[in-house]
C-alpha positions in Angstrom: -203.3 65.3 -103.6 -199.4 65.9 -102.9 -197.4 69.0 -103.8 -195.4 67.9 -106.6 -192.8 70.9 -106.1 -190.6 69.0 -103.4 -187.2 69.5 -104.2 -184.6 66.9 -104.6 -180.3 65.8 -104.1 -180.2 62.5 -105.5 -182.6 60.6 -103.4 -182.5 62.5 -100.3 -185.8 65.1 -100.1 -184.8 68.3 -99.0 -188.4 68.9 -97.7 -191.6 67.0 -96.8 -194.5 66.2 -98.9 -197.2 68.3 -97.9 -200.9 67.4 -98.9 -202.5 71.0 -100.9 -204.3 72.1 -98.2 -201.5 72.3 -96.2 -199.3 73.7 -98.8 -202.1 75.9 -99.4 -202.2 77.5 -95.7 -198.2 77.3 -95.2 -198.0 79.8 -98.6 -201.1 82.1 -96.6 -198.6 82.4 -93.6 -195.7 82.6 -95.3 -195.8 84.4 -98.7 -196.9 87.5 -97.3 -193.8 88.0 -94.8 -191.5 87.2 -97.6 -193.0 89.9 -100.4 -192.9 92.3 -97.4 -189.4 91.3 -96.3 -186.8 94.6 -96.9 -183.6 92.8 -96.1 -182.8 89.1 -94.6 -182.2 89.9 -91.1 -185.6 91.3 -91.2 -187.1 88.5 -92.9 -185.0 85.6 -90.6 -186.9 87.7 -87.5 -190.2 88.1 -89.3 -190.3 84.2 -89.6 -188.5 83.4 -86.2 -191.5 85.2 -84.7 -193.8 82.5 -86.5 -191.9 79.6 -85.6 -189.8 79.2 -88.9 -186.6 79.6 -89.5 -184.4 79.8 -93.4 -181.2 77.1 -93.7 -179.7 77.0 -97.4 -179.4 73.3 -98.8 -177.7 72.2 -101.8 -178.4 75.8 -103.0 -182.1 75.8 -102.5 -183.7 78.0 -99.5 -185.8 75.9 -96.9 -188.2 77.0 -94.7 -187.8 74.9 -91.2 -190.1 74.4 -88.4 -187.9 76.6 -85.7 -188.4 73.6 -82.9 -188.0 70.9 -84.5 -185.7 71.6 -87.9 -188.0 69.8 -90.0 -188.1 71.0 -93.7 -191.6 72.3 -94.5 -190.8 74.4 -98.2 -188.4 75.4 -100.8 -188.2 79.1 -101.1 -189.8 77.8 -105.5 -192.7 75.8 -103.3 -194.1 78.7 -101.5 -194.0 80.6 -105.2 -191.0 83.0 -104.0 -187.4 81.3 -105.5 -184.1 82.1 -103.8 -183.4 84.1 -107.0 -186.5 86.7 -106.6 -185.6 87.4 -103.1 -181.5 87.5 -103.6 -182.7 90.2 -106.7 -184.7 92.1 -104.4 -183.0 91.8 -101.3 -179.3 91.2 -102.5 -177.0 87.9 -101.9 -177.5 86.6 -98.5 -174.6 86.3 -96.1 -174.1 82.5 -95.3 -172.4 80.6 -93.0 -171.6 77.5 -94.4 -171.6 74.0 -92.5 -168.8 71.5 -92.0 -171.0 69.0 -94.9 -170.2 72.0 -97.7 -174.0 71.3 -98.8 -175.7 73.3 -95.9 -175.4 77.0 -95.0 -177.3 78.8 -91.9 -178.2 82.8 -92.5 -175.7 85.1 -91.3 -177.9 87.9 -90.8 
């Protein structure tokens, strides 16, 4: 089985497809740092110490593998949007990239 929430810009994937299980453990690992998170510098540390990182693509939050860049999640895939953690936690300060589709946290 595949996780069907894998975000798209045109044809271009902005993350992997990841079987359940491993969807499954990813949202065990992640989820709880990101309910706990209390402001973005905190949560960009909190992840960093896991070995993930947050980039901002096409207006979607990723969740990176901090070594090798690859996309793992969509902020929506691991069942907390951009929008519930902007509400909570306020609009995150972004560096955006020469392409004008990419932004880095500016935390």
């Amino acid at each position: 089985m595949r996780n069907e929430s894998r975000a798209t810009v045109g044809a271009a994937p902005l993350t992997t497809q990841l079987d359940c299980e491993t969807a499954a453990l990813l949202r065990q690992i992640l989820l709880p740092i990101l309910e706990a998170a209390t402001d973005w510098s905190g949560l960009a540390g909190a992840l960093a110490r896991k070995g993930y990182a947050l980039t901002f693509r096409s207006g979607r939050m990723v969740i990176v593998q901090s070594e090798t860049g690859r996309p793992l999640s969509t902020g929506r895939g691991l069942g907390m949007p951009l929008s519930v953690l902007a509400a909570r936690l306020g609009r995150p300060a972004l560096r955006l990239s020469r392409d004008g589709s990419s932004a880095e946290l500016h935390a």
